[in-house]
C-alpha positions as CSV (number, residue, x, y, z in Angstrom):
1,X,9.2,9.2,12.3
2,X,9.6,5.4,11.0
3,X,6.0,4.8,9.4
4,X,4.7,2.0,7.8
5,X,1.3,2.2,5.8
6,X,-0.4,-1.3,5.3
7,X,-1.4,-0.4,1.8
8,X,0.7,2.9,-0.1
9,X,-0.6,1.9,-4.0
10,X,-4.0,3.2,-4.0
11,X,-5.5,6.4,-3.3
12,X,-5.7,7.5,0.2
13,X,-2.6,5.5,1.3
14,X,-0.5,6.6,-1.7
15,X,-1.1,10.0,-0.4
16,X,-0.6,9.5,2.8
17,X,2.8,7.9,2.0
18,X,4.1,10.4,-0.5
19,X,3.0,13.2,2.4
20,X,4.6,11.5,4.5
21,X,7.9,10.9,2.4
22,X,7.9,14.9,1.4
23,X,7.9,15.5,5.1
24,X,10.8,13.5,5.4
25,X,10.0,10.5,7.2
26,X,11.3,7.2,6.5
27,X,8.1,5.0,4.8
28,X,7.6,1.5,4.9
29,X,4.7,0.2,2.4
30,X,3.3,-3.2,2.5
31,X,1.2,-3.6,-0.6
32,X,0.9,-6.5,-3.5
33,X,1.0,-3.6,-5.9
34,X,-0.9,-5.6,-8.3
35,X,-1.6,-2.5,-10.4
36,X,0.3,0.0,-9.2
37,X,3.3,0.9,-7.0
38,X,3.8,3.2,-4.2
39,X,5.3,6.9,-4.4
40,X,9.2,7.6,-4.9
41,X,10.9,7.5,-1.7
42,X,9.1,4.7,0.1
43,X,10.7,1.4,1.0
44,X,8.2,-1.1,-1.0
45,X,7.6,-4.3,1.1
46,X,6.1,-6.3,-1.8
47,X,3.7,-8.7,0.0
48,X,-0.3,-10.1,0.1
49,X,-2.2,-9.2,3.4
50,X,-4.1,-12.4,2.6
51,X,-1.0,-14.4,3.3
52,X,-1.8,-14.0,7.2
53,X,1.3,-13.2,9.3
54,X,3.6,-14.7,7.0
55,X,2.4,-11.2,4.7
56,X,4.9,-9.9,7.8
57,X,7.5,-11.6,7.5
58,X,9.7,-8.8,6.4
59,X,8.7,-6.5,8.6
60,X,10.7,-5.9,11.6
61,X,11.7,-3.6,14.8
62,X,9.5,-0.7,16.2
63,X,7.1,1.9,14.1
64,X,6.5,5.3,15.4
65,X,3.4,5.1,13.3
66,X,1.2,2.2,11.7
67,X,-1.4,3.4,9.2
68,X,-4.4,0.8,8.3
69,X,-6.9,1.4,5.7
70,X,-8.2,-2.3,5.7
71,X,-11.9,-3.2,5.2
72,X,-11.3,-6.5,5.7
73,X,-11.6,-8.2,9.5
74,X,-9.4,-10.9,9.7
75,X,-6.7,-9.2,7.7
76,X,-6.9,-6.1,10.0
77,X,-7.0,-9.1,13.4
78,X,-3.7,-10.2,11.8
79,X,-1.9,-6.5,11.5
80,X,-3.3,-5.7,15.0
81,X,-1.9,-9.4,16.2
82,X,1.8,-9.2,14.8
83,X,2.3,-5.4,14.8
84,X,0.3,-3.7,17.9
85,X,3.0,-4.2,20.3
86,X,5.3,-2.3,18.1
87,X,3.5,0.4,17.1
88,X,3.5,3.2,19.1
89,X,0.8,5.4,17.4
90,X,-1.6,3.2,15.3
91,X,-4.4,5.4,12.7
92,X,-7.2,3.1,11.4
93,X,-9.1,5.1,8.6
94,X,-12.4,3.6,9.3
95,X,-15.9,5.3,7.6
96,X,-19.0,7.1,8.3
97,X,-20.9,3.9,7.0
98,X,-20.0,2.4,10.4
99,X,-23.2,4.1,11.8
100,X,-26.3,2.6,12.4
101,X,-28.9,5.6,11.4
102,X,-28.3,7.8,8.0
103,X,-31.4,10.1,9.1
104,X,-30.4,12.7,11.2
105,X,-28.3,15.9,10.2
106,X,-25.1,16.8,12.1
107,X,-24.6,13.7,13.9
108,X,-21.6,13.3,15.5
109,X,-19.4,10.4,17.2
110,X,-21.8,9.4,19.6
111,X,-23.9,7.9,17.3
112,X,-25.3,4.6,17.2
113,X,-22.9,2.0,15.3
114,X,-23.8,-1.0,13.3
115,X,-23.5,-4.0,14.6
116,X,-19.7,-5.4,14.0
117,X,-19.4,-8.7,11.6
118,X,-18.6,-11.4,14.0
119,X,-14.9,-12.2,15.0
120,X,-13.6,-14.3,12.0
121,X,-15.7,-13.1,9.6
122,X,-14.2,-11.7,6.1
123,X,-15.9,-9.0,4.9
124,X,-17.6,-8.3,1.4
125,X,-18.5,-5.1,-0.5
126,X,-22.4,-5.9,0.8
127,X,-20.9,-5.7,4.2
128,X,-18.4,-2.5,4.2
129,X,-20.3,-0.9,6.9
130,X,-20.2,-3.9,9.6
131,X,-16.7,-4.8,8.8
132,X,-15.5,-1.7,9.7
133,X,-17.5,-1.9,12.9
134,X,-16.1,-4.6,13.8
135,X,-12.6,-3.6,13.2
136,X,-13.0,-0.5,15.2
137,X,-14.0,-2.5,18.2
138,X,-10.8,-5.3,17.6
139,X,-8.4,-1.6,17.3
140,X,-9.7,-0.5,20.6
141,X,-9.3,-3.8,22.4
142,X,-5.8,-4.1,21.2
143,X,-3.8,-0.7,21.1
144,X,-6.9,1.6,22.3
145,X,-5.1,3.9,24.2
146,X,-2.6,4.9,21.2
147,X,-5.4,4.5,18.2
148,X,-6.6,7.3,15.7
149,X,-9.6,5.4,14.6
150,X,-10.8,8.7,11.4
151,X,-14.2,8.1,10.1
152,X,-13.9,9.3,6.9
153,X,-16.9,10.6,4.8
154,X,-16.9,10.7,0.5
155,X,-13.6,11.0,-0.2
156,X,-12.0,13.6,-3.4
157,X,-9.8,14.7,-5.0
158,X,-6.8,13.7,-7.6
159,X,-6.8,10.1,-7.9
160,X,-10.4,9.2,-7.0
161,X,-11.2,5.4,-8.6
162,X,-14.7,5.5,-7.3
163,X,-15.7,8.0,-10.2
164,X,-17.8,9.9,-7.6
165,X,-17.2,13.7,-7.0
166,X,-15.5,14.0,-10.3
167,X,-18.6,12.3,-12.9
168,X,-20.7,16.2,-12.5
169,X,-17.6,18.2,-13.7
170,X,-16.0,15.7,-16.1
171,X,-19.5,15.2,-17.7
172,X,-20.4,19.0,-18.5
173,X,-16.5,19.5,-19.4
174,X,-16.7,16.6,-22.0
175,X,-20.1,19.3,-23.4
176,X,-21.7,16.4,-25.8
177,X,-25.2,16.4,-25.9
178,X,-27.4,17.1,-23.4
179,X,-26.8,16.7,-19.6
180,X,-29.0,15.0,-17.1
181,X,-28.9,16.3,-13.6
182,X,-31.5,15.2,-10.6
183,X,-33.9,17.8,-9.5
184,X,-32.1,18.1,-5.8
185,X,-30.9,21.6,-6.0
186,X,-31.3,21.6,-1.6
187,X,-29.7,18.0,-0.7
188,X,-26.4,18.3,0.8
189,X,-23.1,16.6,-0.9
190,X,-20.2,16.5,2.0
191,X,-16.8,16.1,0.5
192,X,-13.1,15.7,2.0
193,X,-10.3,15.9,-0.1
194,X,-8.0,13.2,0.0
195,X,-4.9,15.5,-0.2
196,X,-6.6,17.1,3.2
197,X,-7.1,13.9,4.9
198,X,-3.7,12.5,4.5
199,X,-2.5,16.0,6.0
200,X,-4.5,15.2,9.0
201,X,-3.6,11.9,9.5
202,X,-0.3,12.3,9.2
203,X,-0.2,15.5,11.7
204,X,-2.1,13.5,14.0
205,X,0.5,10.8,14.3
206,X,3.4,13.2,14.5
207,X,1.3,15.0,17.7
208,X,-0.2,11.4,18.9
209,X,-3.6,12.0,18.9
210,X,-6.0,9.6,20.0
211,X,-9.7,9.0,20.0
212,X,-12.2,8.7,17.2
213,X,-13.6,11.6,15.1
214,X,-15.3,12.3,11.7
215,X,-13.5,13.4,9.1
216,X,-15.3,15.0,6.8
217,X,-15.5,18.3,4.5
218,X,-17.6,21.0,4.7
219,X,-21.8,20.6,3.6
220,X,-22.4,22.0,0.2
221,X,-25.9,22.5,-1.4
222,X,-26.2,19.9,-4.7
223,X,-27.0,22.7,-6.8
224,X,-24.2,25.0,-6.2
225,X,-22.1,22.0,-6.4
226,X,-23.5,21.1,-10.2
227,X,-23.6,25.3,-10.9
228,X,-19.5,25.3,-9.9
229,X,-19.1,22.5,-12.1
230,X,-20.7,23.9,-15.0
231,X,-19.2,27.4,-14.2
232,X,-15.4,25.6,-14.6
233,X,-16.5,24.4,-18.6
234,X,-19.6,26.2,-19.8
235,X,-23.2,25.9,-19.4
236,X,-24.5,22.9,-21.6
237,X,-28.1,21.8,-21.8
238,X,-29.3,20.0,-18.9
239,X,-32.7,18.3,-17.9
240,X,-33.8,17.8,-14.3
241,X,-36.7,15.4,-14.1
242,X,-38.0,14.8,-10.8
243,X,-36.7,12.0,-8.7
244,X,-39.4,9.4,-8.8
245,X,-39.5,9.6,-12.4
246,X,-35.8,8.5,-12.4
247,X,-36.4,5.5,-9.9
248,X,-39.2,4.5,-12.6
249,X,-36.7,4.0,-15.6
250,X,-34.0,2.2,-13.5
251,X,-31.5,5.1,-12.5
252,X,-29.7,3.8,-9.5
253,X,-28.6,6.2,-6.5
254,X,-25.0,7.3,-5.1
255,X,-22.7,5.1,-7.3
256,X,-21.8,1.7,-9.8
257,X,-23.3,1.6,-13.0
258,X,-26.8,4.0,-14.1
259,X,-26.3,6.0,-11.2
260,X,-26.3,9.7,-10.7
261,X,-23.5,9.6,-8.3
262,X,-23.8,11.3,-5.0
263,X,-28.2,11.1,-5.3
264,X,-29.4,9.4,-2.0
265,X,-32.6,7.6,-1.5
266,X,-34.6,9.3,1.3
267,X,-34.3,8.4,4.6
268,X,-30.3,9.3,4.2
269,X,-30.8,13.3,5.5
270,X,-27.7,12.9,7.4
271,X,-25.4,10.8,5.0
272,X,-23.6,14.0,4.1
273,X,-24.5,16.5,6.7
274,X,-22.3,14.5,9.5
275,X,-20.7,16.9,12.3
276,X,-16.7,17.2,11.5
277,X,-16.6,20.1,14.5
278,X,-14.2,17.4,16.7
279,X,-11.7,17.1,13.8
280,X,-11.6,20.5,13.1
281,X,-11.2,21.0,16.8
282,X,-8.0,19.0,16.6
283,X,-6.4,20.7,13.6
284,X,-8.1,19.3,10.4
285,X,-7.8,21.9,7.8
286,X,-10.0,21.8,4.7
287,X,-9.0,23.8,1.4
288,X,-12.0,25.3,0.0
289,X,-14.3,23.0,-1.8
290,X,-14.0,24.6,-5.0
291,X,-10.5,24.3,-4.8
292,X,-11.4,20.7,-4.8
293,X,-13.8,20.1,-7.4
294,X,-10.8,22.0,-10.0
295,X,-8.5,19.7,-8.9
296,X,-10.8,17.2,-9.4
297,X,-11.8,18.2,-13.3
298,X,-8.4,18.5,-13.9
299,X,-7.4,15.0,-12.7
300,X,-10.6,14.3,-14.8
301,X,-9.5,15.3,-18.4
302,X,-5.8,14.2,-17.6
303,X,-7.5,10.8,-17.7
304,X,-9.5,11.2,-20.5
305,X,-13.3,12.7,-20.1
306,X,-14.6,9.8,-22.5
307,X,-13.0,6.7,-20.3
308,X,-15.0,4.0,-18.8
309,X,-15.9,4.8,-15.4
310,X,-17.0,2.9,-12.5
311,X,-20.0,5.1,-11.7
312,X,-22.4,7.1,-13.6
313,X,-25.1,7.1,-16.6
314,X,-23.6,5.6,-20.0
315,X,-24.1,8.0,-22.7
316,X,-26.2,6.1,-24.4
317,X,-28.6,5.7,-21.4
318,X,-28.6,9.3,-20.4
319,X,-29.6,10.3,-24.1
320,X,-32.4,7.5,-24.1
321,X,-33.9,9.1,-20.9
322,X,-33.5,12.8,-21.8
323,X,-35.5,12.0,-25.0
324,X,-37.9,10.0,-23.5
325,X,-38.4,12.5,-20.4
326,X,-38.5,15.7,-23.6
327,X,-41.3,13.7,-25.3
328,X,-43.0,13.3,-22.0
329,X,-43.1,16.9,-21.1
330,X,-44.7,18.4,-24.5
């Protein structure tokens, strides 16, 4: 297959491409590659989407398949403008944040949607969710009958920049001081791994499928995701204060800075409990999740345990509040 991934530097893509180049298919990547490049064995189109077509100018003759991963509108109008009637198989990796209501478990694609940004619009991290709404609805008006539109859930795995999944297990690997967890042994955490993803998306282009599906992993109870993660290092010394006492002494939910990443405010029951039956259905396979979360810590220390990460509690923070939250239960 002649492919071309809008993107091929950064996470998702890059695996996608290098998938795609071990299966032997001749990738195209169109990327600025401002801080990294694409796998071997891709043909690097060095360009800025925000260029408009002229980002295209090098990019010529018909694509088997055209992979998207755009959360930006009026870049993705452009791609769909100047290379939908070439593409015979289009994939848009979309997201799970495109729905309206985070409340009920097991959802599936018949859900309610956000409203889309309106045509025109740039999007912004504040508006993730209705930008990709909105290019959704722009895909299926302009190559509907051969578009993969994958709602993708939390994404894992080797490679993650969000600092997510892999904050739990690097923190009780790097075993300094004492830990602090949320008391949420029962809420769910619902990860795919990126390496499992790009498998799917790629199969599903070789087989043309067509539609729109979740594409998540499996529902896995907090607590035996945080007792894995200690079981791969050690056990060190954890608290668990209660939720509200966290909100009170500014720890932030899900992700960025003073977060416990992958805590959800309530009301958000079905964030991570999402149906992925469809996908499975149509040939997603998921590796076990523990299989994952090693991966993961390995990726973790190769990186170095005691880097600066996008999301989670500073040290210094998380030892102020286990103190303070010791001194408050004597």
């Amino acid at each position: 297959m002649r492919i071309l991934v809008l993107g091929g530097t950064a996470f998702l893509s890059a695996e996608i491409a290098r998938q795609a180049v071990e299966a032997g298919h001749e990738v195209t990547c169109l990327a600025r590659g401002s801080s990294t490049s694409p796998p071997d064995g891709v043909t690097w189109v060095r360009s800025d989407r925000a260029a408009g077509a002229t980002a295209f100018a090098e990019i010529d003759g018909r694509w088997d398949e055209v992979v998207d991963v755009s959360r930006d509108p009026v870049q993705a109008r452009v791609a769909l403008d100047v290379l939908g009637p070439s593409a015979a198989h289009w994939s848009l990796v979309s997201s799970c944040s495109v729905y309206a209501d985070h409340s009920v478990p097991d959802a599936d694609e018949n859900a309610a949607l956000l409203e889309p940004l309106p045509e025109g619009q740039a999007g912004t991290p504040e508006t993730y969710g209705e930008s990709k709404s909105a290019i959704e609805q722009m895909t299926l008006a302009a190559v509907g009958e051969k578009a993969h539109i994958v709602r993708a859930g939390l994404i894992g795995g080797p490679g993650d920049g969000t600092d997510r999944y892999g904050y739990w297990p690097a923190r009780f690997a790097a075993n300094t001081d004492t830990v602090l967890v949320p008391d949420i042994p029962d809420e769910a955490t619902q990860i795919i791994d990126v390496r499992d993803l790009a498998a799917w998306i790629l199969q599903s282009a070789e087989e043309g499928l067509t539609g729109i599906y979740n594409a998540l992993g499996e529902v896995v109870r907090f607590e035996d995701y945080i007792a894995e993660s200690q079981r791969a290092v050690g056990t060190p010394d954890v608290v668990v204060p209660d939720v509200d006492w966290l909100v009170q002494h500014g720890v932030e939910y899900w992700s960025g800075p003073d977060s416990l990443p992958l805590w959800l405010p309530s009301g958000h029951d079905g964030f991570q409990t999402r149906s992925n039956r469809a996908a499975r259905e149509r040939g997603m396979v998921l590796r076990p999740w523990q299989d994952t979360l090693a991966a993961t810590l390995e990726d973790e220390r190769a990186r170095g345990l005691d880097r600066e990460r996008k999301a989670g509690l500073s040290r210094e923070m998380e030892q102020r509040l286990v103190a303070l939250w010791q001194l408050e239960q004597r």
